[in-house]
N, C-alpha and C positions, 0 to 999 in steps of 0.2 A: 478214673477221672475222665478220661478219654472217652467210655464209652458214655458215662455221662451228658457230657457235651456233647456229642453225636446226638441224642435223644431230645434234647432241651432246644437244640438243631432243627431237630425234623419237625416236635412240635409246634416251634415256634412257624416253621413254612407251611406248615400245613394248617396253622389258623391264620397266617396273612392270606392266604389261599379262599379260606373260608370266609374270612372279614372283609377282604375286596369288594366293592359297590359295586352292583352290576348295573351295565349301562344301561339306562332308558331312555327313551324316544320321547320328546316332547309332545303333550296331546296337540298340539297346531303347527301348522307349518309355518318358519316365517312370513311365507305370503300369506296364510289364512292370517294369521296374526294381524298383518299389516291391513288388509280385508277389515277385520275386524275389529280396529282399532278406526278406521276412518267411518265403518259404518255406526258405531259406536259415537260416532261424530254429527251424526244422519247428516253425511253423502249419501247421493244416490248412485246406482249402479253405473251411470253415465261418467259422473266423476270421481271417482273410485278407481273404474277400467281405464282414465285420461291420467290420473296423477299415475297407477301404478304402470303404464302401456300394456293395457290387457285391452281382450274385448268383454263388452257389458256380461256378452253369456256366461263368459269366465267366470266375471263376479258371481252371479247367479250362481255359477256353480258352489263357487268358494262358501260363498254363504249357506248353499243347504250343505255341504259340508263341515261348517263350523257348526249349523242347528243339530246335525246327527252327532256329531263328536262330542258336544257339550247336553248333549240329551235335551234340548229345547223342543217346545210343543208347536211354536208358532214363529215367524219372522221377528215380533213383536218381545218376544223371550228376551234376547240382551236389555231392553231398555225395563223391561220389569224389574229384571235381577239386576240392573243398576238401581231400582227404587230404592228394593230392601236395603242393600245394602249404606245407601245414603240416610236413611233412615232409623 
């Protein structure tokens, strides 16, 4: 009985072991996020960089940043893929 329960033991920790979520990284950063939630606003990069205290180039960056990470083709990308999906 004993060694039973040892067994039913081990199994059990070594499929909590197994079942565990591994962590993942969210594809944006909260500031690309925040970026991309006000360009998604159409701000421009001027105020964008004044509400979040960035500079403009920043933005600039964040944004090709968010086009490469979201595989977008053009600047123009978020508000397309807003069409679709309104539609």
């Amino acid at each position: 009985l004993e060694l039973l329960a040892k067994v039913i033991n081990e199994a059990l920790s070594t499929r909590a072991q197994c079942a565990s979520p591994s962590v993942t990284q969210p594809l944006l950063t909260r500031q690309e996020e925040k970026v991309l939630t006000l360009w998604m606003e159409g701000a421009s990069n001027q105020k964008i960089a004044g509400q979040l205290s960035i500079n403009s180039k920043t933005v600039y960056t964040y944004k090709r940043n968010i086009r490469v990470k979201l595989h977008m083709d053009t600047r123009f990308s978020p508000f397309l893929s807003l069409q679709d999906v309104q539609s």
